[in-house]
Backbone bond lengths (Angstrom), bond angles and torsions (degrees), N, CA, C in turn:
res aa  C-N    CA-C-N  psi(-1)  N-CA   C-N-CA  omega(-1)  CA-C   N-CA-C  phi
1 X - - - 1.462 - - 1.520 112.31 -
2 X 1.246 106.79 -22.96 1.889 104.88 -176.28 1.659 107.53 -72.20
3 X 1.407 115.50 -30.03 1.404 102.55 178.97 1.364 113.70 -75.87
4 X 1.288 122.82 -28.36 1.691 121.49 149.21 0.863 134.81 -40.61
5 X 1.830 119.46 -53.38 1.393 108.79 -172.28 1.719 93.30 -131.03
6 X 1.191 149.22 74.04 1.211 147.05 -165.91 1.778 110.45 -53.93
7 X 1.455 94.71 142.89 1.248 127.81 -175.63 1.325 116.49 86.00
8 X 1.534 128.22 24.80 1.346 142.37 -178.57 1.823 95.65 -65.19
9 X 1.135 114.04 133.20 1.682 108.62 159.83 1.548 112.34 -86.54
10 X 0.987 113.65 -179.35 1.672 121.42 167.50 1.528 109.64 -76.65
11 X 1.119 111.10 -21.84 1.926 116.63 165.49 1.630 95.83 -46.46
12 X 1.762 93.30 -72.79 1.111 100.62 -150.34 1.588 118.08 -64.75
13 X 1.067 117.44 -31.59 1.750 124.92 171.69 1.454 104.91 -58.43
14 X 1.340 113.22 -42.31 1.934 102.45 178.67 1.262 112.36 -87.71
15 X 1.642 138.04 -8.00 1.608 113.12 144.33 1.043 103.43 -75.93
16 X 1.415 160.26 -65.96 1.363 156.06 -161.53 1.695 92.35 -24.37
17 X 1.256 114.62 -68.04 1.301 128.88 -171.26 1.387 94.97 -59.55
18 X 0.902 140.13 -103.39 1.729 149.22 -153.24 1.845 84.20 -42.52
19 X 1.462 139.49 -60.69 1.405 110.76 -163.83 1.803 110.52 -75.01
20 X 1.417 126.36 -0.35 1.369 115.79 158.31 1.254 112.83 -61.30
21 X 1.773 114.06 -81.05 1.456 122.52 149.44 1.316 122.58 3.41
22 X 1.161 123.89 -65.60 1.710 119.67 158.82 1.562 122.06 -66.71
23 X 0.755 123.33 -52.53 1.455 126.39 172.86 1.633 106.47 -51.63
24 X 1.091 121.72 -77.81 2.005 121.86 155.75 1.574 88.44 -0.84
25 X 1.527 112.97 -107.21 1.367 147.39 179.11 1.271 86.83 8.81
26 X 1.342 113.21 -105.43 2.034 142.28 -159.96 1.451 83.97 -35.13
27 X 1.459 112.61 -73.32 1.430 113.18 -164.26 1.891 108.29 -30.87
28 X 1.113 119.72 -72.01 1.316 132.11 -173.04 1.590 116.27 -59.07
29 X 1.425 124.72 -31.03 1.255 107.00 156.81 1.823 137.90 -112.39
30 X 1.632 94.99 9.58 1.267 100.46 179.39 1.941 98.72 -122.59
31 X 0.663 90.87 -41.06 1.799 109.50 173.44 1.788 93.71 93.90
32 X 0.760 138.08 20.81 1.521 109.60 161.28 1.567 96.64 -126.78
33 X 1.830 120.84 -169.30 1.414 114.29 169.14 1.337 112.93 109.65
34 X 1.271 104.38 -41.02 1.485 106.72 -159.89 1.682 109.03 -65.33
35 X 1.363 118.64 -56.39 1.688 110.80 -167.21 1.775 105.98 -68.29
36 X 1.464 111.28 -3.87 1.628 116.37 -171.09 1.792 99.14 -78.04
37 X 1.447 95.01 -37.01 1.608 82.88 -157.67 1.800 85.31 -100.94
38 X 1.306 130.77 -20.46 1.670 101.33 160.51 1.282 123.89 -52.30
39 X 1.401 115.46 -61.40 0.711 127.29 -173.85 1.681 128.29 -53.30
40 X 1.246 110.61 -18.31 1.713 126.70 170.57 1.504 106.66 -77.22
41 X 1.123 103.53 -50.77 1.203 115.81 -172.65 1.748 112.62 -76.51
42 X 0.947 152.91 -57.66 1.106 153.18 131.42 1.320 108.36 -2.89
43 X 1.422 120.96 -69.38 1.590 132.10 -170.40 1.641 104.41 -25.80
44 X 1.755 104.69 -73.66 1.042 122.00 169.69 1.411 144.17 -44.46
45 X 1.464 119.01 -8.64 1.113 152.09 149.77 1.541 139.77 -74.50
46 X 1.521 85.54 -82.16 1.779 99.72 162.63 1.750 133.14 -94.91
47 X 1.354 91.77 -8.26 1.793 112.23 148.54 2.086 69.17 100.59
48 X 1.236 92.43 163.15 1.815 118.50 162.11 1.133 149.98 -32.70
49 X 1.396 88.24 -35.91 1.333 125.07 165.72 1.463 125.44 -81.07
50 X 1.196 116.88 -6.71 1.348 138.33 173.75 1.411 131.84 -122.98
51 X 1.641 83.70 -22.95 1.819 81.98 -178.37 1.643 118.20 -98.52
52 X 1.439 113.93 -12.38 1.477 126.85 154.70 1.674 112.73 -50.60
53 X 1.292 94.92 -90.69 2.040 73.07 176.54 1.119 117.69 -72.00
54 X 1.300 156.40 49.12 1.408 139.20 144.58 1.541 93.43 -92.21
55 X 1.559 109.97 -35.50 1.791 102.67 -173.82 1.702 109.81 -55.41
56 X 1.576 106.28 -40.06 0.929 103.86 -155.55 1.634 124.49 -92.36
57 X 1.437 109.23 -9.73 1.745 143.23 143.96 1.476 102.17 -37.99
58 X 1.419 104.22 -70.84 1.581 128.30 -177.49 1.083 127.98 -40.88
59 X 1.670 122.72 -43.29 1.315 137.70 157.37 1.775 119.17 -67.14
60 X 1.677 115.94 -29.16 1.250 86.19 -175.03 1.809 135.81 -53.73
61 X 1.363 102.95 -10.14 1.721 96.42 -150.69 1.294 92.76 -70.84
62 X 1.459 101.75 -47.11 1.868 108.52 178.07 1.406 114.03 -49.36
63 X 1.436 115.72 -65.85 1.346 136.99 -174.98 2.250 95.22 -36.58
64 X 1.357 117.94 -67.96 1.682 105.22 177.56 1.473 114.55 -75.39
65 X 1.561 115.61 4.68 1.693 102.88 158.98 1.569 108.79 -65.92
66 X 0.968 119.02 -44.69 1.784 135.39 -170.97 1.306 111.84 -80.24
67 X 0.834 111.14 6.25 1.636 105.43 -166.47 2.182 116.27 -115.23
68 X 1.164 97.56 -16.03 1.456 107.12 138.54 1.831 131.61 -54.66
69 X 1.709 111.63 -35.21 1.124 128.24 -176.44 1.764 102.73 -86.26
70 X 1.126 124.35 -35.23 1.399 138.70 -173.88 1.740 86.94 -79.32
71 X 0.984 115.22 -86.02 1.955 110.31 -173.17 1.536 127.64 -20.21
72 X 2.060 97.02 -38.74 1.533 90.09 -155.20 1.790 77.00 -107.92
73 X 1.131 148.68 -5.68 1.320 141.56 -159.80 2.186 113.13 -128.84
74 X 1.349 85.37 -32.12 1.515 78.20 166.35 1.480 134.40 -67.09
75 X 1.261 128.90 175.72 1.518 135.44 -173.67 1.290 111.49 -107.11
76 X 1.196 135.09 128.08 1.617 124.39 -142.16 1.761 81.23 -110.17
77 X 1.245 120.11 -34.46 1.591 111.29 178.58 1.316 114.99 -67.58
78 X 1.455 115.06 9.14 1.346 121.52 -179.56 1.896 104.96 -113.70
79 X 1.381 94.44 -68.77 1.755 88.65 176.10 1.079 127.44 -68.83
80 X 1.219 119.68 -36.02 1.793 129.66 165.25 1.595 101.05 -40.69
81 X 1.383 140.49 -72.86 1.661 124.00 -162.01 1.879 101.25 -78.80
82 X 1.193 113.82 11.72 1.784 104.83 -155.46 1.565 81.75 -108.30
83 X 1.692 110.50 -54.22 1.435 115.43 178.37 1.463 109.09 -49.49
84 X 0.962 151.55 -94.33 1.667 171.85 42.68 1.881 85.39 120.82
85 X 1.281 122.86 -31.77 1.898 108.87 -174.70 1.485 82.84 -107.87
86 X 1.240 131.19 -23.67 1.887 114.20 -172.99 1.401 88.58 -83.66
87 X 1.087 156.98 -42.28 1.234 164.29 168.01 1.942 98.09 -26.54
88 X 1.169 98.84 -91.39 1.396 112.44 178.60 1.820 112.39 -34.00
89 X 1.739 100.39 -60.61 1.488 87.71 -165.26 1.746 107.52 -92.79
90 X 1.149 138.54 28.95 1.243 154.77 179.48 1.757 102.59 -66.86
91 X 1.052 104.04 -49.33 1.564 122.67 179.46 1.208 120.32 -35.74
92 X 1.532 93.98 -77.38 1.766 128.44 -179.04 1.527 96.03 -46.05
93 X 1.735 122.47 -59.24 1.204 119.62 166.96 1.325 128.90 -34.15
94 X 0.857 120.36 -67.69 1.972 134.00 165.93 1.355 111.58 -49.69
95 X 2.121 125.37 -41.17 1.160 71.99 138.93 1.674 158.07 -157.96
96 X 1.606 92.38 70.64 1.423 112.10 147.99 1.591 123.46 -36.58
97 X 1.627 107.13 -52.68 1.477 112.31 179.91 1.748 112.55 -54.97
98 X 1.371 100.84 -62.69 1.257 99.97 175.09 1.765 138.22 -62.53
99 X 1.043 130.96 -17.87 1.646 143.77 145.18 1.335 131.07 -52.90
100 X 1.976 98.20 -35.49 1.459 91.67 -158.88 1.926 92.66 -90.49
101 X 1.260 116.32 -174.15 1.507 133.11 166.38 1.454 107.32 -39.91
102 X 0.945 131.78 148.10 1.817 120.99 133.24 1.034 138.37 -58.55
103 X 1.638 110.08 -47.27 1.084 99.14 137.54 1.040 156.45 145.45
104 X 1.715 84.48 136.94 1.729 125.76 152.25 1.466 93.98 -91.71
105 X 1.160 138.12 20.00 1.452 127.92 -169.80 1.905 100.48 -109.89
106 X 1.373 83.81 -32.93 2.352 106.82 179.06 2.205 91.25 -68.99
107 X 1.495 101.28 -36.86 1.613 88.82 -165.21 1.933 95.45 -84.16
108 X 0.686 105.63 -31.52 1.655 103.43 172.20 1.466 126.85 -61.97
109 X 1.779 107.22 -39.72 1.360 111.84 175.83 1.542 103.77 -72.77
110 X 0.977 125.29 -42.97 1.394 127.31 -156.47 1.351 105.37 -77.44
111 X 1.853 125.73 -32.50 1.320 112.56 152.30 0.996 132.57 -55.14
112 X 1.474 127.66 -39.43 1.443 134.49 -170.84 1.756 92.68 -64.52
113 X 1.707 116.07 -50.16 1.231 102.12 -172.49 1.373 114.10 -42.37
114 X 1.231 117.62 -51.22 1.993 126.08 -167.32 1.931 92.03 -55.32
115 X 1.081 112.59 -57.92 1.703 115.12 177.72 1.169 128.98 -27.58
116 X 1.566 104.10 -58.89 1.592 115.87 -177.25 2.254 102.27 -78.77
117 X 1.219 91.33 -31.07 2.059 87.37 155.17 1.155 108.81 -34.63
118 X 1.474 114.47 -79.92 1.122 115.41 -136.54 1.675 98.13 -87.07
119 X 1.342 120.54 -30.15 1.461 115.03 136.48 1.240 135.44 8.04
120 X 1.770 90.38 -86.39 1.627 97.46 -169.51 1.433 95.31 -88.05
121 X 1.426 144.79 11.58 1.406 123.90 -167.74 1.907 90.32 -105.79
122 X 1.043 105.17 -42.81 1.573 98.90 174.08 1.513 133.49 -47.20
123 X 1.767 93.22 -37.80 1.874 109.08 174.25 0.916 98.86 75.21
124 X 1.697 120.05 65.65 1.265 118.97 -176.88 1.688 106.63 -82.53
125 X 1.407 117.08 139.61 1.614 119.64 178.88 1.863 99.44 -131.55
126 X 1.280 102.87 131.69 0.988 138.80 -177.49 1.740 120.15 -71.73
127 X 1.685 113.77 113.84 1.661 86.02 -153.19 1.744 91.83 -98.14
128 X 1.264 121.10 171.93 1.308 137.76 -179.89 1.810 106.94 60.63
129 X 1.220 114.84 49.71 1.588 124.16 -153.16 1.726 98.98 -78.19
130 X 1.714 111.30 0.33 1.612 96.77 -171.08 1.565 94.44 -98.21
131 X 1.226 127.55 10.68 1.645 114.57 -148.88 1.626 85.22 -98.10
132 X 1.193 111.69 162.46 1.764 119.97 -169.02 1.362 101.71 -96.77
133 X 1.391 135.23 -40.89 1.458 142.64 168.73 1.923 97.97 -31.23
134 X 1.247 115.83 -59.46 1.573 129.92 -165.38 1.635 108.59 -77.63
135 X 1.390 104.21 -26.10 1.709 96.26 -172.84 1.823 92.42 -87.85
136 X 1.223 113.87 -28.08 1.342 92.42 -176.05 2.059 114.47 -97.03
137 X 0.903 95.79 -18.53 1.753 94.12 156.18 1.442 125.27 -63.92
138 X 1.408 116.42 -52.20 1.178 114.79 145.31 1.421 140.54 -42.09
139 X 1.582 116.38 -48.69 1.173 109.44 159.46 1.782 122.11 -67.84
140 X 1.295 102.99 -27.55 1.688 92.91 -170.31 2.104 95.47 -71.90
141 X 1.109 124.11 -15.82 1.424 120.19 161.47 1.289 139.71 -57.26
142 X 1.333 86.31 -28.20 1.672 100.51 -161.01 1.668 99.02 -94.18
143 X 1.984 112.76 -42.05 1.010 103.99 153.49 1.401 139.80 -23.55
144 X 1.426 93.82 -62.33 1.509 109.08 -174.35 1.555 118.15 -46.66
145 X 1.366 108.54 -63.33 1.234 134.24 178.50 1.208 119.34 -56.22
146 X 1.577 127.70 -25.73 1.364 138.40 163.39 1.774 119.82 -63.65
147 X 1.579 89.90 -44.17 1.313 103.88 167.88 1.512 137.00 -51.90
148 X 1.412 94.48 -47.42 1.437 112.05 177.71 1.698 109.66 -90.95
149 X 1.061 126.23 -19.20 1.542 119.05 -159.11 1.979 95.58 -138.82
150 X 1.584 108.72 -35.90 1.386 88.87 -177.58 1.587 91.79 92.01
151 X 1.321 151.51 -10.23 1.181 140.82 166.87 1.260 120.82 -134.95
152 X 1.350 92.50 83.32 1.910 116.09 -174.44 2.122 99.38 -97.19
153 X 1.259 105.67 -33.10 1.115 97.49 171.47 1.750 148.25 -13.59
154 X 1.542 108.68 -65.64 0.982 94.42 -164.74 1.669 113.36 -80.88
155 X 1.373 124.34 -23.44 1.169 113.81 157.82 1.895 142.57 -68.30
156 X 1.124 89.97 4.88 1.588 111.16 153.39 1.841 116.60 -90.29
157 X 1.344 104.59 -49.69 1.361 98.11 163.35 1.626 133.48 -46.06
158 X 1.622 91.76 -51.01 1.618 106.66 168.63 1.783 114.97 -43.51
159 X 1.337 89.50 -42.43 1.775 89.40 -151.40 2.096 82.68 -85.07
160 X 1.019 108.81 -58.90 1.806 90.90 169.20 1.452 117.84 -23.26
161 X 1.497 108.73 -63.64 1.568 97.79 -162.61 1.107 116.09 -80.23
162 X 1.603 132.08 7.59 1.416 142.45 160.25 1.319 126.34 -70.99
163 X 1.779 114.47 -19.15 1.267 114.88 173.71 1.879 111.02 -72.00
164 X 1.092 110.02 141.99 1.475 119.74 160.30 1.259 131.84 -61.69
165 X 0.994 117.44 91.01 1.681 131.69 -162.54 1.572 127.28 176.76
166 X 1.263 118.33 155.82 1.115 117.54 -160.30 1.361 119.84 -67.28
167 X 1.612 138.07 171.77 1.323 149.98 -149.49 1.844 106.61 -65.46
168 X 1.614 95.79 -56.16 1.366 113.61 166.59 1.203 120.70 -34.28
169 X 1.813 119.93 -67.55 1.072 99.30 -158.20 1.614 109.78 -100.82
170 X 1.659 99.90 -2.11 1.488 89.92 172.98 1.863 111.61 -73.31
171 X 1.119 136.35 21.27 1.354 147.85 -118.94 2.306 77.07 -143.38
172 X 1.573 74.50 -42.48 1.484 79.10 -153.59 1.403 108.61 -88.70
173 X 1.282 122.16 -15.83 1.293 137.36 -174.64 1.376 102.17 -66.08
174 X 1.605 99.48 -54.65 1.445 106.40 -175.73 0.900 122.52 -52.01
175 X 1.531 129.46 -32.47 1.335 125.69 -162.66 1.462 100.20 -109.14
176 X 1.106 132.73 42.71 1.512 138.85 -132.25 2.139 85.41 -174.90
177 X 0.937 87.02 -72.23 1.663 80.47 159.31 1.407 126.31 -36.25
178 X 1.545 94.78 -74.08 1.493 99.10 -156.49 1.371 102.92 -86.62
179 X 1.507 128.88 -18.67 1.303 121.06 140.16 1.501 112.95 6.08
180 X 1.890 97.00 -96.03 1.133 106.04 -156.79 1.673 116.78 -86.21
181 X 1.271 114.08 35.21 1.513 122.19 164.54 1.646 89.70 -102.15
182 X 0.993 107.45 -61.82 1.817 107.46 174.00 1.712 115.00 -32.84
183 X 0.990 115.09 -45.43 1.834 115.46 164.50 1.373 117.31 -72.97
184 X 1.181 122.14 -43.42 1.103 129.59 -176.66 1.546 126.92 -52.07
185 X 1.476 109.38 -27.86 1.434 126.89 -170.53 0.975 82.66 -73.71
186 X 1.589 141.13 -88.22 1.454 167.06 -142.65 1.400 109.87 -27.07
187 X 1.383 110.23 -61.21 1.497 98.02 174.68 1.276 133.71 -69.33
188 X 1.670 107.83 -25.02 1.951 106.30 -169.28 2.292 83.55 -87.02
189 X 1.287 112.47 -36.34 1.366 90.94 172.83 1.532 130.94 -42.36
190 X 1.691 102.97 -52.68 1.220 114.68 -174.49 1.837 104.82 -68.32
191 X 0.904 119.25 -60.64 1.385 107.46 165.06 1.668 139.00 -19.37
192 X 0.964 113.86 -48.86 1.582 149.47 158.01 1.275 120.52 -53.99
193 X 1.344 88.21 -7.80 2.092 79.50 -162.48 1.402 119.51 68.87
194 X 0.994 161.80 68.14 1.103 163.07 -113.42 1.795 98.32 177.37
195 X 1.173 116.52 -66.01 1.545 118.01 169.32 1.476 118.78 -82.61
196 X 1.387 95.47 97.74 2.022 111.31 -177.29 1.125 94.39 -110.81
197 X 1.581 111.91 152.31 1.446 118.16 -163.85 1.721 98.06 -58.86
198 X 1.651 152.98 -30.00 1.370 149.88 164.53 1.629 94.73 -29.96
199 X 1.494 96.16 -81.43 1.551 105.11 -170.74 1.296 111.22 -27.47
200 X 1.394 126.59 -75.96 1.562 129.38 177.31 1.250 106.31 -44.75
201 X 1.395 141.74 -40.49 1.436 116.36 -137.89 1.990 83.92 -89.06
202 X 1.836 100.61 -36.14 1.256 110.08 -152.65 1.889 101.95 -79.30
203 X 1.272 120.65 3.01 1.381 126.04 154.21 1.138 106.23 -88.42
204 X 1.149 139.23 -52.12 1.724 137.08 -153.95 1.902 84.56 -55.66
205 X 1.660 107.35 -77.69 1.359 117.97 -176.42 1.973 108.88 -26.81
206 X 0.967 110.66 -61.71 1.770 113.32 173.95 1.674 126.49 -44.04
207 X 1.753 109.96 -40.35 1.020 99.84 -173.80 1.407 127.68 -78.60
208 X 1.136 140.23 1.84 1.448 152.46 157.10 1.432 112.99 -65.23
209 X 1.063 118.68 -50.18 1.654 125.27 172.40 1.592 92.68 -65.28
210 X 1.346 140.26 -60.86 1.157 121.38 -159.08 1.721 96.44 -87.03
211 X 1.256 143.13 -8.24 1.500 106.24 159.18 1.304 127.36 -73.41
212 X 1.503 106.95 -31.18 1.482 119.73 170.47 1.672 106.47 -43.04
213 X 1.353 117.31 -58.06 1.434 91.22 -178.55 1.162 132.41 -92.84
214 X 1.947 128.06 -7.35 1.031 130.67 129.33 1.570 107.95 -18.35
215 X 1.173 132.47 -51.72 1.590 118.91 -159.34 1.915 102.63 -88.24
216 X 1.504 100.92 -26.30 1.732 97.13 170.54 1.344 124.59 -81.30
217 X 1.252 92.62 -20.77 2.075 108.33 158.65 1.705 108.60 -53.05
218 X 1.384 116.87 -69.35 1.094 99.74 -179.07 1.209 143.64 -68.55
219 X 1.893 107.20 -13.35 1.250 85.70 156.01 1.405 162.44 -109.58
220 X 1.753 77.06 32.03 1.655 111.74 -166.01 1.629 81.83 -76.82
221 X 1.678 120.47 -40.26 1.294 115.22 -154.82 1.423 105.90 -75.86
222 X 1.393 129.52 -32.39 1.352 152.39 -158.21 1.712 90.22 -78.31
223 X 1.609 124.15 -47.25 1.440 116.35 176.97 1.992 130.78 -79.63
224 X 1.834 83.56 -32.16 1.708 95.86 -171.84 1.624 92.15 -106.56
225 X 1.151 141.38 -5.02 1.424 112.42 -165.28 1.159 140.32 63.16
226 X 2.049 121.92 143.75 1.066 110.47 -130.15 2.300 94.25 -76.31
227 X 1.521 94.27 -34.57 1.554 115.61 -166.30 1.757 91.30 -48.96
228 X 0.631 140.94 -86.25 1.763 145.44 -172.65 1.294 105.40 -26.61
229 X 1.257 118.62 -39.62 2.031 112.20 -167.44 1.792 105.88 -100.16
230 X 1.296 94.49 -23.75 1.698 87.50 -168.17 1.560 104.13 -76.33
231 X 1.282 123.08 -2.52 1.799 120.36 151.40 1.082 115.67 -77.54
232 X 1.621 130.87 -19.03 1.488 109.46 -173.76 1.534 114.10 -118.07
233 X 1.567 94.08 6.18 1.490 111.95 150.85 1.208 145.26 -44.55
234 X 1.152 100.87 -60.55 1.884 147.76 -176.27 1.927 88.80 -81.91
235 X 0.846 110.61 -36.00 1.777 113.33 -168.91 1.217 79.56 -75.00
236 X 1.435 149.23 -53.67 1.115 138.18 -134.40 1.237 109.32 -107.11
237 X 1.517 132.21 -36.23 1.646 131.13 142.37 1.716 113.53 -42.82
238 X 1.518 120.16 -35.54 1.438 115.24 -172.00 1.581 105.71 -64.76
239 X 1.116 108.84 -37.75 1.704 134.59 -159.52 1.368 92.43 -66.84
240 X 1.625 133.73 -58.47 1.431 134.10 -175.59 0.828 108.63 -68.83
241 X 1.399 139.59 -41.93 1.280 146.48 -159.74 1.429 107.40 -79.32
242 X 1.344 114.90 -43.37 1.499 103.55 161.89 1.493 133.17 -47.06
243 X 1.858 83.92 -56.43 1.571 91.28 179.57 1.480 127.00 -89.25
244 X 1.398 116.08 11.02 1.007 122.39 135.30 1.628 133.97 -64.71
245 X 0.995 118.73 -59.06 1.507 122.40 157.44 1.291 114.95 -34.64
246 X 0.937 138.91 -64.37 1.330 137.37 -178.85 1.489 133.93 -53.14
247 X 1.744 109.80 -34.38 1.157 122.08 153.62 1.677 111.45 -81.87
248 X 1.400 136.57 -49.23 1.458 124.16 167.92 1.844 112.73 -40.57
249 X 1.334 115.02 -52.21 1.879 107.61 168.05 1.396 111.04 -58.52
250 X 1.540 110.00 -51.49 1.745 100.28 173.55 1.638 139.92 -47.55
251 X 1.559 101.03 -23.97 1.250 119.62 172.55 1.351 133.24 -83.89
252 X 1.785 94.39 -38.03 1.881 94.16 179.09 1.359 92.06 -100.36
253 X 1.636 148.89 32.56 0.900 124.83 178.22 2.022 98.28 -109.59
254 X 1.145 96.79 -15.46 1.588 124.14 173.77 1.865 112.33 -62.95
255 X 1.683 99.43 -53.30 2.004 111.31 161.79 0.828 92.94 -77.89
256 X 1.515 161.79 5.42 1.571 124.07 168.16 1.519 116.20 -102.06
């Protein structure tokens, strides 16, 4: 990795490594998590500006394994108005990234990380989830938030598993969701400059380590189940997110 991104220490190459490795992991047996804790982790490393698209490079291979299952099983009155406002406000998000600090950009991500915790630990469900007013407010949010942080996710998940419908296709929504936050980044990134030959080379290099443990994720999930891990999941985003915060205030309070 140092001839990629020079001046990496050996610190820094073995969290790089250990927060793919985790991110893989969560991803594969809880299914959400994953671009929160690259992306934290990265931040702090390769600054914000780097750790947004490598997450999001990083996810495709997985992201078009699933996406056969999203086409023939999702609800198009669902992703069609959800896609179509993350689409639009994806932009504005991206660019948020680019204007604001770096960072004040590490103390922002790292709150939102603690947010979407307590988020997903509540199981928040979304009421009247078929009405089109809500799928596209929601989506124009999630856009947003994808844009700027790369973790628009879990409130697309939320609002999926709130619709009334069966296992399948709420299965499918989800991945039908976050799908299309996963496209959505791509262009206002690429626009931006955002994909420099580092970025590419230094995702291509990542995604093998992170399917590998995507695939030991699942079958931690396939033996222990999903109810047992998705507490020590959330423990384990809370845990960075703290201590992320604490060093992101410690740092820009040092430039100010």
């Amino acid at each position: 990795l140092n001839y990629i991104e020079p001046g990496l220490t050996r610190l820094d190459v073995l969290s790089i490594a250990s927060g793919i490795i985790l991110a893989g992991f969560i991803r594969g047996f809880v299914g959400f998590g994953a671009s929160i804790i690259m992306v934290l982790v990265l931040s702090f490393i390769l600054g914000p500006h780097k750790a947004v698209p490598i997450a999001a490079l990083s996810g495709l291979p997985s992201m078009l394994q699933l996406l056969p299952t999203a086409i023939k099983h999702a609800e198009k009155v669902f992703v069609l108005p959800f896609g179509l406002a993350a689409f639009f406000a994806a932009p504005f998000g991206t660019w948020i990234l680019v204007i604001v600090n770096p960072e004040l950009m590490k103390i922002y991500i790292s709150g939102f990380v603690l947010l979407m915790v307590c988020f997903l630990y509540r199981d928040v469900r979304f009421p009247r989830a078929d009405y089109p007013a809500l799928l596209i407010s929601i989506g124009g949010a999630a856009g947003l938030i994808q844009g700027a942080t790369g973790m628009g996710g879990p409130p697309a998940v939320a609002l999926a598993l709130s619709r009334r419908t069966d296992t399948e296709k709420q299965r499918a929504n989800v991945i039908g969701a976050v799908t299309t936050l996963n496209l959505c980044n791509l262009l206002p990134l690429w626009y931006y400059d955002f994909f420099s030959t580092g970025v590419v080379v230094m995702s291509i290099t990542c995604i093998p380590l992170y399917i590998l443990a995507t695939w030991l994720g699942t079958l931690f999930f396939a033996r222990f189940g999903h109810n047992y891990f998705r507490g020590g999941a959330l423990l384990v985003l809370a845990c960075i997110g703290v201590t992320a915060m604490i060093k992101a205030v410690f740092n820009y309070s040092n430039l100010s």
